[in-house]
Each structure stands twice: as structure tokens, then as C-alpha cells.
C-alpha positions, 0 to 999 in steps of 0.5 A: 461564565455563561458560555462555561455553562451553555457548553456543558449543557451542551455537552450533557445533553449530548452524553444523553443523547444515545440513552435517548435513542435506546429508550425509543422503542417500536419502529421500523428500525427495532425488532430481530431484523433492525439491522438485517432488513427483510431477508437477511441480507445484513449476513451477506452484504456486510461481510462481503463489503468489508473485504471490499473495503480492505481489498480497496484499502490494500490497493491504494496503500500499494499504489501510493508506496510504488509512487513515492518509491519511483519506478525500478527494473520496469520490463521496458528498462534495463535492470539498475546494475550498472549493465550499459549494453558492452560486451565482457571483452569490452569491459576487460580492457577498460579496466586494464586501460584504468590500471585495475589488472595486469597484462597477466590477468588481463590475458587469462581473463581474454582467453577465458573469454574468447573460449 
């Protein structure tokens, strides 16, 4: 029971807290440049801090998807099509080895080819 009451206390004396801090005035910090400081540099520096901040945000989000993503058709790497550096004429008759055409197609395609 003493602890339920020690935490509420707590807890009201927290709630009261900002209450506390609104009634203090005078101070540096109190006035119409209390969050601008001298010159107004509050206008310019929180704007511009915000699209750095989101900027930076943007970038890691990006770089952590790109990682879990793996890497895919880098400059340096053959696109993942399937393409294993054969010729067509290559590739036309191991499908008609594998049964995939016939000798009639298979000859249209070659001439095609060889044009």
C-alpha cells in the first residue's frame, strides 16, 4: 500500500511538473525571442535541420532495403535473364537436341539466323 501511494505521488508531482515550468517566468529563455535566440536564427536553422534530418532518414531506409534486397543487375554483372553468353545459334540447337522443335522449325529459325 505505501508503494501505491509513493507512485502516485510521484505520478502527480510529474503531471505537475510542465504547470510548474509555464509559471516561471523572466529569464533568458522567456520573451519574443526565447526559442529564435538573438538574430532569428530559429526561422532558418529549424526548417533547414528538418530536411536534413529527413534527407538522412530517406537515405538509411533506402540503403537498409537495398541490403536486405541482395544485389541485382549491378553494371559489373550479367542481367538475371538467364543469358550465359551463347550465341542464338547455340541456343537453337540445344533445343532441338532437348526435343523442343522440329527439323522444320529448326531449319526456319537457322536461316532466319544466318540472314
Amino acid at each position: 500500500m505505501r508503494f501505491a501511494r509513493t507512485m502516485a505521488a510521484v505520478a502527480a508531482l510529474g503531471a505537475s511538473a510542465p504547470a510548474l515550468a509555464v509559471a516561471q517566468e523572466g529569464g533568458r529563455y522567456y520573451g519574443p525571442q526565447h526559442m529564435m535566440g538573438p538574430g532569428g536564427w530559429g526561422w532558418i536553422m529549424g526548417p533547414l535541420m528538418m530536411i536534413v534530418f529527413l534527407a538522412v532518414a530517406v537515405t538509411v531506409v533506402v540503403l537498409i532495403v537495398r541490403w536486405l534486397g541482395g544485389h541485382t543487375n549491378h553494371p559489373h554483372q550479367p542481367p538475371a535473364s538467364g543469358r550465359t553468353g551463347e550465341s542464338p545459334l547455340e541456343i537453337l540447337e540445344k533445343r532441338f537436341a532437348r526435343g523442343e522443335i522440329d527439323r522444320e522449325e529448326f531449319e526456319e529459325r537457322r536461316k532466319m539466323l544466318e540472314r
